[in-house]
Structure formats: structure tokens, C-alpha cells
N, C-alpha and C positions, 0 to 999 in steps of 0.2 A: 561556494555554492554546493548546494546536496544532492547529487544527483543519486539516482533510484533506478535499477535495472533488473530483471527478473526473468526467472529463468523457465515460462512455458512461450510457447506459440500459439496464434491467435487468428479468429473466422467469425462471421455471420449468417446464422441461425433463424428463422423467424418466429417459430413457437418459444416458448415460454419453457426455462428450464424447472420443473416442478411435477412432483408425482402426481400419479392421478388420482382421485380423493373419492373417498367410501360415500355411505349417504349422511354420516356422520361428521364428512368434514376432514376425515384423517386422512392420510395419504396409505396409499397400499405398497405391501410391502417394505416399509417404514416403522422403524422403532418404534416404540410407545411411549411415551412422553412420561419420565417415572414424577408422580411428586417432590418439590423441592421440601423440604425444612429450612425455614430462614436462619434458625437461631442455628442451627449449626453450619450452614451456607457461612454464615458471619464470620462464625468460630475459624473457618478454614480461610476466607478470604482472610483475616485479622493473622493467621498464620504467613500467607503467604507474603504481603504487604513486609510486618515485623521482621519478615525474615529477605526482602530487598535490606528494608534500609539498617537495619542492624547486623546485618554479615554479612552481604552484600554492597555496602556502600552507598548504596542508591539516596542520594539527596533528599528527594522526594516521589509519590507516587500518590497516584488518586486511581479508584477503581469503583463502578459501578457495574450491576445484575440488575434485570431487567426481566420479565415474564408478560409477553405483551405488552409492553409500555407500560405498566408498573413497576416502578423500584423497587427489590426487594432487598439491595445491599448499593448502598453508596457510599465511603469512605476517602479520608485521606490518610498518608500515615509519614513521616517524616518530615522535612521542611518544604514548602512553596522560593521562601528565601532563608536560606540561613542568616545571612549576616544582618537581616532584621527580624530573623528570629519569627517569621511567618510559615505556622502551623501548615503543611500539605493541608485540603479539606475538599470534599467534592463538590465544591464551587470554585476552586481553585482552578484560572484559566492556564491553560497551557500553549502551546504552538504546534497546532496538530499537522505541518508538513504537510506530505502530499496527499492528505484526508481532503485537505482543499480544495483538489481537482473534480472531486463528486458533485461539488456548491458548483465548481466551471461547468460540468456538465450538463447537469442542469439548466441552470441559466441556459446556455446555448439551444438544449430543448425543447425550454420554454419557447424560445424564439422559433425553433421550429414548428411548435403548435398555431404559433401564432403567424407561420407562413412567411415570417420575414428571412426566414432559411430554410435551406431544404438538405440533408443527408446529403444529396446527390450532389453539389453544388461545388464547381470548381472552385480550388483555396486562389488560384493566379487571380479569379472575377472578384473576388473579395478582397485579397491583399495585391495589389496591381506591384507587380516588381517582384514578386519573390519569384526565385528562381530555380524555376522546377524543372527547366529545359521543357522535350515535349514530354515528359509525364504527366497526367491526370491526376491530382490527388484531392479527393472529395473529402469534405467535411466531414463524415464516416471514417477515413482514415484516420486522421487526426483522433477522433472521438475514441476510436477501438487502437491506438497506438502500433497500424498497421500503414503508416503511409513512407517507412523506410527512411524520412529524413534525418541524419545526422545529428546522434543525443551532443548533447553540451558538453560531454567531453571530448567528444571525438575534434569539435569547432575548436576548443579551447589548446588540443595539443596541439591545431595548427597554426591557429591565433592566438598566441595568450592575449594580445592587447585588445579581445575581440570583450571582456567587462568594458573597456572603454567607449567600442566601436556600438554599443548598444543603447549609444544615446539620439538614436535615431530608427527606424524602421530600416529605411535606405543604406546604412550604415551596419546595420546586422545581417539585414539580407548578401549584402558584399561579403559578409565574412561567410555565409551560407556559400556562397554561388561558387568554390572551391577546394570545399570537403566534397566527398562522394557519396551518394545516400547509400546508406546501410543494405537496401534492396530496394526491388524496384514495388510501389503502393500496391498493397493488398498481398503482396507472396507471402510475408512473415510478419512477425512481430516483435518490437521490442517498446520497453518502457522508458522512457527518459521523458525528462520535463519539456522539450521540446516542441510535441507535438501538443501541451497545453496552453505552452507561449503563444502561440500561433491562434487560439483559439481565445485566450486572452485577448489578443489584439481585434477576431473580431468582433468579439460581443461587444468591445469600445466602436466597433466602427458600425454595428449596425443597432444600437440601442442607442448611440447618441449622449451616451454616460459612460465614466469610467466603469474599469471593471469590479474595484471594490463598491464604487455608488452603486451597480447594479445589483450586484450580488449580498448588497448589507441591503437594500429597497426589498426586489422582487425576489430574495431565497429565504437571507437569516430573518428578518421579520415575518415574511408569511408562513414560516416554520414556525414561530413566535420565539428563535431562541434568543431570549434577553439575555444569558452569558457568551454569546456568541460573537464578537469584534474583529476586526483587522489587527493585529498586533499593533501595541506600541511603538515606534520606532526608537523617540530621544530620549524614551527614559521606562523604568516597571513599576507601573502603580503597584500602589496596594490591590490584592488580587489575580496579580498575573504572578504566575510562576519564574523562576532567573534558573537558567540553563546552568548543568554544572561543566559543561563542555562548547566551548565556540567552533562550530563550525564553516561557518561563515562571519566576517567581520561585519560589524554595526552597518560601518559607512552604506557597505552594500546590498543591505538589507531597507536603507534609507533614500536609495535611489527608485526615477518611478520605473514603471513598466516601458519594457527594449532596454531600458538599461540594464534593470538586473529584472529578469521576468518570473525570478522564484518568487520576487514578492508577490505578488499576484496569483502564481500557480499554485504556491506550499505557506500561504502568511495568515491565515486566518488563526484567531485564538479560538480553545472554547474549553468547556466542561467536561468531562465522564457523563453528565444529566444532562447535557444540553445535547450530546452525542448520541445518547439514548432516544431522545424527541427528535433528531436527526435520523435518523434509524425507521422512525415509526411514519416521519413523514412522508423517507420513499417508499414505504411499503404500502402508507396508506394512501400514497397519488395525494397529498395535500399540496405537493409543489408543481406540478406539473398533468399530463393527460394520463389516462389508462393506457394510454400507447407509447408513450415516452415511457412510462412508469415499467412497463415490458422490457423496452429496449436495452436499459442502463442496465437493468438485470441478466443480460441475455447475451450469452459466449458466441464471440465471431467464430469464423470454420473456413482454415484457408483453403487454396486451391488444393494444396494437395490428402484435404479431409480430413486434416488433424487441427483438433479444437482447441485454443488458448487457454477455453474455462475461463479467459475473463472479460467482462462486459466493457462497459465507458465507464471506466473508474470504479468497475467491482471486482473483486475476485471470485471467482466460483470454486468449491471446492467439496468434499463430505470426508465426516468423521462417524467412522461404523456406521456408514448408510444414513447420517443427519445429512442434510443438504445445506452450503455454507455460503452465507456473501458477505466479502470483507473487504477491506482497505486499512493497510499502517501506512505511516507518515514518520519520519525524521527529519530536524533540519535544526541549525542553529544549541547542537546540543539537546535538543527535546527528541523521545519517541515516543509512540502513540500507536494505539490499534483500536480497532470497533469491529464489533464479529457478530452476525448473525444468523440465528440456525431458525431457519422456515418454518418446517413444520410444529417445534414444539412452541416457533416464537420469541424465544432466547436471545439476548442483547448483552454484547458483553462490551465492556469501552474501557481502554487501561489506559493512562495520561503518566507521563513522568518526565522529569526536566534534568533527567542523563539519556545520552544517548546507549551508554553500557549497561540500562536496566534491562532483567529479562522479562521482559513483557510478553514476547511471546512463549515462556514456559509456564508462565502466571497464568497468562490464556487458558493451554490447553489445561493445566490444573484443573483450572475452576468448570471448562466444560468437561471433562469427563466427570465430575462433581454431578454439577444440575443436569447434565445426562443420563446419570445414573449408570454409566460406565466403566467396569474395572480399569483401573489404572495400567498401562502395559508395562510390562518387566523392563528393569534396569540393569537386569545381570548383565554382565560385559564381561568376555574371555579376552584373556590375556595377548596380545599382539606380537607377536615375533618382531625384531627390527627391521628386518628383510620383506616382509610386508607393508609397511610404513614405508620404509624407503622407495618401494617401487610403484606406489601409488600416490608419492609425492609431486606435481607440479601443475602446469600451467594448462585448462581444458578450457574450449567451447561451447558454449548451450547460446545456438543459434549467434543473435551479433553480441553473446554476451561473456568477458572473461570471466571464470573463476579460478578460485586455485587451491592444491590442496595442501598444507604443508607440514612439517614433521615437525615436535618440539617434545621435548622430554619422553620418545618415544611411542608419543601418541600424534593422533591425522588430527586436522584441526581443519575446516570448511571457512573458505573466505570469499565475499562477493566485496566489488569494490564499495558499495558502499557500509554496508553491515556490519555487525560488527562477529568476530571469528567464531565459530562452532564447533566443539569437540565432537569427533566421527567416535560412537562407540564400538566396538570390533562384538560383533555378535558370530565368526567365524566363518568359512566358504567364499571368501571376499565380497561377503556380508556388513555392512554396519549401520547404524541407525545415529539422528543426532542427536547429541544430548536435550535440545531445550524441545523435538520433538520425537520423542518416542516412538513413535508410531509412524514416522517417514522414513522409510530404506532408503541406503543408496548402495547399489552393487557393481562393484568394476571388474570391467571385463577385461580378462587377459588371453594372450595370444601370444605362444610359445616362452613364456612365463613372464612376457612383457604388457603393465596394462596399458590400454589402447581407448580408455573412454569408460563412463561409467554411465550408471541408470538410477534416478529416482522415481521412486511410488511415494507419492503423498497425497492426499485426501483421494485416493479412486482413481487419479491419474498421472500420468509417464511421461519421466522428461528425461531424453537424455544429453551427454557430453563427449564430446571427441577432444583425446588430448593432445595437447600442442606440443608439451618439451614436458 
């Protein structure tokens, strides 16, 4: 199983995250939106692509640009399958992970427009038996990944036989009912697939349809995305992409929902262009109300006033004052990202069938590119060993481990699921990471011992207290 945890904290907000806009349409105090050039847009994407999968490794890789819902670059570059010698190409479907939870969201949404659910709505009156003790945990919790339930790893160090225990509702919930929630609903946040399982189970109980018949009926067709499917299970047409990495095994990707509920949370296939039309649909309310269509965009605010920046299955974020809503996804060897920047209308979607592609330096590439953005410097000063060593180990960002570790004299950034990041030493116990340039992290020390670090990335602050 893939599990997925991240390192802000998380609240609800009722307005609408967005500048306030001239008579023109623009947003004030907000960049300017430079003209792209396609043909050299190409030129740069064709660089970055060529250089995944020929020095890089990367199997394969599909990447589309986007300008309002216009394409203005969509490519593949490497293999979809090698061993049948299938061309990457940007119809090439992939396995976009936990991208699939935005299609859950939705849906549930929907449902809530539709008054069959409410925000407010105790999960025990929906799921009868789950075991909350007396806690309150409203379908808003679940939605905003603020309801403290115990992610899938935490159930699984204390059950591993709990993949088995999940051929049942009654059966999983047992294995729930004696881990300890992470915190108590609404104080903080964390992301794990958990709180979509649950949300899975009720869109089955209140639409009266499974949850991929729902979400292939009333998401991917009224989005109209015709490359958009449930993953394959027993075998890879032609057109899906074959992961160069298993991260999960077949069988259990082949089980239904409560058994293994990643199929359902992280299983949807699709396109770079179908991800693009996905993009346009939440912006344009095609799938849901003008009210839903706010919400999913819109950063919870815990109790003690510090904002997550991310909605029901978006992230918020800005780059040099662009304003940003995104989601990646990994799972079964594939990673994936989709990145939207507001004002200029910008759509970026990377698809690749390694989990060790760097997708997310491709990303920032191409947007500081059609931003019109110098690129930030890569000079790196030289690290003393004694540095490295004492900002090597094990920290907290809220219920989430990371860790930093030492190898050929250089820090390297590890979340449990991701894959590892070179810290580059910019000096002062300064360093930024390699695949983003423009995110610090700086730790703090305390009688020359460090004690916890701090990130700045897109505009806002997350920090880490270390453990050993």
C-alpha cells in the first residue's frame, strides 16, 4: 500500500482563497502574466523530458502545458511499456495515485448539493460501528484530513494481518477500534489515505453504487474525460502505462474496497490531457455547485489559527506571488502531479510510470518557464562534516515522521513515502532542496546542538521538532 503524508497543518476558512481582481479581470498586486512562446516552451519541455529518460532513467514520462484549457505542449518521451516497446505519448494512461481522491471529493460534494449529505454530518450515523468512542467526527473532517483517525500505517504496525481484516467493514473497524487517533477531530492535520477510505465507503452507502460506478457515471463522464478509467487489474492493455517499480503487489490492488481501500482512494488511470480537462472542470463548476466548487479550493484554519493551505484534496500554495492549487499522487510504482496557477490560468500535469522520476523539478522548471520567472540560483557552499552530522536524524512535522540523513557528506531529506532529496547548504544553517530551489529549510540550533528545523515553501511555514 502507498501511503502519502505531508508535512503542513490544516483549518476552514469560508471565503474564497483569490486576489481581488482590477476591472480588467487581473488580480491586484499579482504578477503579470508574461506571453508564452510555444515553440520554445516545446524546445525546453523536449529538454527536460530527453533528459528523465536518457540520464535519468526514467522509463517513461508524458507531460502536458495548458493556457486556459488550451494545449499548448503535450508530449510523451520514453517507453509507456518497454517490453512491448510502447512509445510514452500523451494519451498514454497512467495511475495517478492519490490524484483520485479530488474525483472522491467531489462526488461526495455532489452529494452534498444534492442534500443527501451534509458537511456537518456525524461519520458513526453513516458508518454504524466505526469506532470513534465519544468523539464527533463530521464529514468535513474526513474531507479536510482533520479528523485525527489513525493513517494505514500506524493500523498496520499494530496489525499487520489487518490487509486481511479488511474484508469486511466490521472487520476493519476492529482493527481501528485499538490504535489511538492521531489527535483529537479538528485540532490538526494529517494526510493519509484513511480518512478517504471512509469516505469511499460512504459514497457506496449513500448513492446506492459502488464507488468506482459512481465516480466513472456522475465525475469522469460529466467531465467528459474519455481517457480517464479505473485501472486495470489482471492484465495492461495497450495504452496504459507498466510501472518500472511495484509498490504495492497485484493481488492487492485486485481486492474490492475494505479490503484494500487504496483501490478506490489512489486507482483511477488517466492522461496528462485528460488531467488538463480535469483541472478546467473544477475551475469551471462543470462537476459540481459554485459552492462546492469554493470549498474544495478553500484552506481549513485550525483552532489554534494556523492554516494547512490545503483544501479537500488540493493544495494551496504561491510561487513569487502566482497563487497555486495542486495535487501529486504515487502508487504501484507510478508518480504524477497536476499544478494550477489561478491567475495566469496555467495547467501543468506530469505522468510517469517510475516512482523515482523527478516530476516535481520538471514542474517547477516548466513553471518558472511560462512564468516568466528567473530561475533561482544553484550555487551550493561547500558543507563541513560537522554540520551534516549534527543535523542528521529523526524530526516531527505535526503526526508526521521525517528524517534527515548523511551520505557522502551531503543531508539528504526523507518522508516516508517519497522519494529522498538532496538538502543543498546555502550556509548559516541554511539549505534549500535540490528538486526545489526556492523552498528553505533552516535548523535551528541551541548550544550548537540542532533542536528542529523550519521550511518556507510557496509563502508559507512549516516546522519540525527533532526526535534523536
Amino acid at each position: 500500500m502507498y501511503f502519502l503524508s505531508i508535512l503542513l497543518a490544516i483549518p476552514f476558512v469560508a471565503q474564497t482563497p483569490e486576489h481581488p481582481t482590477n476591472q480588467e479581470g487581473q488580480a491586484k498586486g499579482a504578477p503579470n502574466m508574461p506571453s508564452i512562446d510555444k515553440e520554445k516552451l516545446e524546445k525546453r519541455i523536449d529538454e527536460l523530458g530527453l533528459q528523465a529518460v536518457e540520464k535519468e532513467g526514467v522509463p517513461g514520462i508524458s507531460i502536458a502545458v495548458a493556457h486556459d484549457g488550451e494545449i499548448l505542449v503535450a508530449k510523451g518521451y520514453g517507453y509507456a511499456d518497454a517490453e512491448r516497446a510502447q512509445p510514452a505519448r500523451a494519451d498514454t494512461r497512467y495511475s495517478i495515485g492519490s490524484i483520485t481522491r479530488q474525483f472522491t471529493a467531489v462526488a461526495i460534494l455532489q452529494l452534498v448539493d444534492a442534500k443527501k449529505l451534509a458537511l456537518e454530518d456525524d461519520i458513526t450515523q453513516l458508518l454504524p460501528g466505526f469506532p470513534a468512542g465519544k468523539r464527533k467526527i463530521t464529514l468535513q473532517h474526513l474531507l479536510s484530513n482533520t479528523s485525527g483517525i489513525p493513517g494505514a500505517k500506524k493500523i498496520l504496525a499494530k496489525h499487520p494481518e489487518a490487509m486481511v481484516l479488511r474484508k469486511s467493514e466490521e472487520s476493519f473497524f476492529k482493527a481501528l477500534s485499538d490504535v489511538p487517533f492521531d489527535f483529537e477531530p479538528g485540532a490538526d492535520f494529517s494526510l493519509d489515505s484513511a480518512n478517504y477510505v471512509l469516505l469511499s465507503m460512504i459514497l457506496a452507502k449513500k448513492s446506492g453504487m459502488s464507488h468506482a460506478d459512481y465516480v466513472s457515471k456522475n465525475v469522469v463522464k460529466v467531465a467528459e474525460l474519455n481517457e480517464t478509467t479505473f485501472c486495470p487489474l489482471k492484465s495492461r492493455p495497450v495504452g496504459f502505462a507498466a510501472g518500472c517499480k511495484d509498490l504495492v503487489e497485484d493481488d492487492e490492488l485486485e481486492l474490492p474496497l475494505a479490503v484494500a481501500p487504496d483501490y478506490d482512494t489512489q486507482s483511477l488511470c488517466s492522461t496528462v490531457t485528460d488531467l488538463v480537462k480535469w483541472q478546467q472542470a473544477l475551475v469551471g463548476r462543470a462537476v459540481f455547485s459554485e459552492h462546492s466548487s469554493r470549498l474544495i479550493m478553500t484552506p481549513t484554519t485550525l483552532p489554534d489559527g494556523n492554516s494547512t493551505n490545503y483544501g479537500f484534496a488540493v493544495r494551496m500554495s504561491k510561487l513569487e506571488g502566482f497563487k497555486t492549487y495542486s495535487h501529486s499522487g504515487g502508487v504501484g510504482g507510478f508518480r504524477g502531479t497536476l499544478v494550477y496557477y489561478s491567475l495566469p490560468k496555467i495547467t501543468i500535469a506530469i505522468l510517469s510510470n517510475c516512482a523515482t522520476a523527478p516530476i516535481d523539478r520538471i514542474q517547477r522548471d516548466i513553471s518558472y518557464f511560462v512564468l516568466g520567472l528567473p530561475s533561482p540560483s544553484t550555487t551550493e557552499v561547500a558543507l563541513p562534516p560537522e554540520e551534516a552530522l549534527r543535523c542528521a536524524g529523526l524530526y516531527m512535522i505535526a503526526t508526521t515522521q521525517v528524517r534527515v540523513e548523511v551520505q557522502d557528506e551531503k543531508l539528504w531529506y526523507a518522508t516516508p513515502t517519497g522519494p529522498r532529496v538532496r538538502l543543498m547548504f546555502r550556509g548559516e544553517d541554511l539549505f534549500t532542496f535540490e528538486n526545489e530551489p526556492d523552498a528553505q529549510i533552516t535548523f535551528r540550533m541551541e548550544d550548537g546542538k540542532c533542536t528542529g528545523f523550519t521550511i518556507l515553501r510557496g509563502g508559507f511555514q512549516t516546522t519540525g521538532k527533532k526526535m534523536s
